[in-house]
Structure formats: structure tokens, C-alpha cells
DRENMI-367893 format. One record per residue: x, y, z of N, C-alpha, C in turn; residue in one letter. Coordinates in pm, whole numbers, plus 50000, padded with zeros to 5 digits. Each point is the difference from the previous one (the first is absolute). Layout:
! residues N
XYZXYZXYZA...
! end
This chain:
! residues 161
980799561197525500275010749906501385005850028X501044999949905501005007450027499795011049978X501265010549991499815014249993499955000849856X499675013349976499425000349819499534992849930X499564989850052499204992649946498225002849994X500145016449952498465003250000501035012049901X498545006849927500285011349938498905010850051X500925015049952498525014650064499535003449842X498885002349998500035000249855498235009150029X499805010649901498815006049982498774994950039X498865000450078498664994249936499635004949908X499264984449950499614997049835498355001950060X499414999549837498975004250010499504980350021X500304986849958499944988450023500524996350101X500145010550159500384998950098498504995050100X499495005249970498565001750090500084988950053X499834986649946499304989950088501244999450086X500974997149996501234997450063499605013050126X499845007249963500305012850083498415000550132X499344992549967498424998550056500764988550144X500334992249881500724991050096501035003350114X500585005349968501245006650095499245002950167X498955011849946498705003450094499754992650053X499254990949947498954994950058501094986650142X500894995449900501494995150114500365008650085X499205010350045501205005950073499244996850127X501325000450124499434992550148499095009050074X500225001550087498905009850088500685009250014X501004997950063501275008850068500875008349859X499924998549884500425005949884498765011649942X498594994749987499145003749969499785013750122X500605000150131499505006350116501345012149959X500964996749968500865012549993499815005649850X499924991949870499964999449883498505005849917X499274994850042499185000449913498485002350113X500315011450067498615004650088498775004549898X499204991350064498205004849911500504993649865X500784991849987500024999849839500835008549884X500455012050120500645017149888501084990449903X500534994950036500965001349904499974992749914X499194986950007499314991949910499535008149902X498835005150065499065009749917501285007749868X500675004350066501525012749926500104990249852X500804990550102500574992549892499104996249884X498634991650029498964992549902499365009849916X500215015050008499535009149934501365002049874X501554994550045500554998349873499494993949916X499574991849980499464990249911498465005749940X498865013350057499265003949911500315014749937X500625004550074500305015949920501705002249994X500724994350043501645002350014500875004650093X498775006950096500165006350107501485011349917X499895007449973500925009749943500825008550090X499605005350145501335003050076500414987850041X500144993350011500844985850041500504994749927X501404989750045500774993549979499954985450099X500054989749919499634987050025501034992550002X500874988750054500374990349958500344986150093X499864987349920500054992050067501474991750058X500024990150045501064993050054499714989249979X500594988149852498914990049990501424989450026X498894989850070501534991150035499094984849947X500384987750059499184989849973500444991650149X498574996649988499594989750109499024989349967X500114990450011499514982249983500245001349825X501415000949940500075001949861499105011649929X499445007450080499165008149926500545015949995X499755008049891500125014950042499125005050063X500315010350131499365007350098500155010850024X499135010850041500475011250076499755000950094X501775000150039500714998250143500005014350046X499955009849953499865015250027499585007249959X499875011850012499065011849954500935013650088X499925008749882500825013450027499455008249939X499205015350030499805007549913499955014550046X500065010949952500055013150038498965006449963X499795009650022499165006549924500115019450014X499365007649942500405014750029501604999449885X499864989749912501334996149888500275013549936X499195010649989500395011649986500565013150080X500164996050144500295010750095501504996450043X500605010150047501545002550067500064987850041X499164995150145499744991050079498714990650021X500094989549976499364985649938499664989550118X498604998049999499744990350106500124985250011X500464989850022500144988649952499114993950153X499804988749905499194982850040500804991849993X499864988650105500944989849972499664987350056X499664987349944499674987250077500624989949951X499994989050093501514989849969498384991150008X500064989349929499094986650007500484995550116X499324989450142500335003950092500734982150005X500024995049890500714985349964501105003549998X500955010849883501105009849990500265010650100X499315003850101500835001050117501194996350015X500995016650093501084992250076501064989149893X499905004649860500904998649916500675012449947X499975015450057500845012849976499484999149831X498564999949974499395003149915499355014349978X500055009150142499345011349991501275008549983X501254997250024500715007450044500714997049816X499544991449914500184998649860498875011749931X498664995150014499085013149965500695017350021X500484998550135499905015450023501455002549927X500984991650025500975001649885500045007649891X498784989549901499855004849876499185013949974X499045003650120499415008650017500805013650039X501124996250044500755014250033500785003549877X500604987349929500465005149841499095005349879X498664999350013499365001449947499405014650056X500285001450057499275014350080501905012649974X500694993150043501865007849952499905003049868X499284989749918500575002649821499635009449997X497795004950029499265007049973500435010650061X500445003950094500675012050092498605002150110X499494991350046499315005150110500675002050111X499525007350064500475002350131499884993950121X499244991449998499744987950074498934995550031X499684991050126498734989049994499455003050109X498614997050040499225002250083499444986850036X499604994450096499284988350048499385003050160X498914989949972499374996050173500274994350047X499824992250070500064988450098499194995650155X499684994849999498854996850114501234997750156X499815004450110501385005450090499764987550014X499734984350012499964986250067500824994649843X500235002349945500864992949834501395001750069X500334997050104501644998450043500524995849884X499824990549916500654992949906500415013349879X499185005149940499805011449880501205009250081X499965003050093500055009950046501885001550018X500404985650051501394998049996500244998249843X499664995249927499955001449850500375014249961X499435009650000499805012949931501185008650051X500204995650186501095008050032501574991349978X499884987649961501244997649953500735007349820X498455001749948500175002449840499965014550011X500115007950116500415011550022498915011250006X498744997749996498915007750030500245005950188X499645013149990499795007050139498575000750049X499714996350095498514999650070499525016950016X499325008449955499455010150040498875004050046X499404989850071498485000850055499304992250014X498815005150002498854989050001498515007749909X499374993349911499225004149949498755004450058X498915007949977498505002150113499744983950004X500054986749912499734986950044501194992750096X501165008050071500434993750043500864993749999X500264997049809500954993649980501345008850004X501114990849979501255004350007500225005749871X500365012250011500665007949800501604998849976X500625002649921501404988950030500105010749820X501185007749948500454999949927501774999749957X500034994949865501595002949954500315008249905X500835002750059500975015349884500244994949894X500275007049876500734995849925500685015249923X501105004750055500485014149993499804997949825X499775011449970499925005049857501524992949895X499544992549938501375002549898500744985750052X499244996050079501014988150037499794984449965X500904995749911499884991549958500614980850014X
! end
């Protein structure tokens, strides 16, 4: 896969099976930082029966064995407050192609247009990987959640575009 050779583009409501799939592909070690008990599965697969209405969804669809895939998943939610929580998983095939650091990209222009004030995320403290990710794309570590995990947000001063 070269670079841009995938597009970020909304989830569709003819996303589902693709998007079941993504899940159900995901390794142990993705599923263990990503997708504990299922939560975020659960988040997401509830777009597809009610719209999930504070949230914002979108995918990263690239192709693999000639086929279209989703290679990522990005979404926020709290889409109505100052400051916005985001999700984020790389397919763990698309790994280690600076695919998250494309998501959060689009996710920080998309969060600048709207004028939020910035992003909120977790992280499980053993995700070394996420973790150099978030602080290269300029997120500050401020804690740890009652689970432990690492809390990590970025600014985005008012007005700045």
C-alpha cells in the first residue's frame, strides 16, 4: 500500500458488515487496548441501529487482496461539547503504516473547523505504541483514569485555524 492510497470518509449506514468484520479481525493485543468487554464494538454497532446521535464516526477504507476494507476507525463523541472524546483503531494488517497519525490528522481539522477546544482519550499504560503516537501528534499526558488507564489531551486554542 502506498501512501494515500486509502480514503477517510463517514460511516455509511451499508458499512455494518465491513465494520463487524474489522472486529471480529482484530488481534488480541488490539482488542486488549481497543476494544475491552466489547465497549467499543458495542459504541460503534449501535451506529448502525439508532445513529448513535452524540457521535461522530468515520472510516479509513483502503484495499487489501483487491478488495475494499476498513483499515481504520476514528470517532468522537460528546460532538456537542467544548471538548470531545475520541476512539481510534488501525486494522492490525495496516499497522505501522502512520495511518493513525492520518486519522488523528483529519480528526484535529475536523475538530479546528468546528472550534472545539480539544480532545480527550485513554489509553491502557502497556500501549507504548498509542502512546508515542499521541505524544508525537502533540497530545499532553494528564493522568490516569480510576481504571488506570493513561488520559492524554490536546489543545486546540480557540480561533485557531
Amino acid at each position: 500500500m502506498q501512501q494515500n492510497d486509502f480514503i477517510i470518509r463517514p460511516l455509511q449506514q451499508n458499512d455494518k458488515e465491513q465494520m463487524q468484520k474489522f472486529f471480529d479481525d482484530m488481534g488480541e493485543e488490539s482488542a486488549s487496548f481497543f476494544n475491552v468487554n466489547h465497549g467499543n464494538e458495542k459504541r460503534t454497532m449501535e451506529f448502525f441501529i439508532n445513529g448513535k446521535k452524540d457521535h461522530l464516526f468515520w472510516v479509513l477504507q483502503a484495499t487489501e487482496n483487491n478488495q475494499p476494507v476498513i483499515a481504520g476507525l476514528v470517532f468522537i463523541w460528546g460532538k456537542d461539547t467544548s471538548v470531545v472524546w475520541l476512539g481510534i483503531a488501525i486494522r492490525d494488517s495496516f499497522q505501522g503504516k502512520h495511518l493513525g497519525q492520518e486519522l488523528l490528522s483529519f480528526v484535529f481539522d475536523y475538530c479546528k473547523e468546528h472550534d472545539h477546544g480539544g480532545i480527550l482519550l485513554s489509553t491502557a499504560a502497556t500501549n507504548h505504541r498509542a502512546q508515542k503516537l499521541y505524544e508525537r501528534c502533540g497530545f499532553e499526558k494528564i493522568g490516569k483514569s480510576p481504571t488506570e488507564e493513561l488520559l492524554y489531551i490536546k489543545r486546540f486554542p480557540r480561533g485557531e485555524q
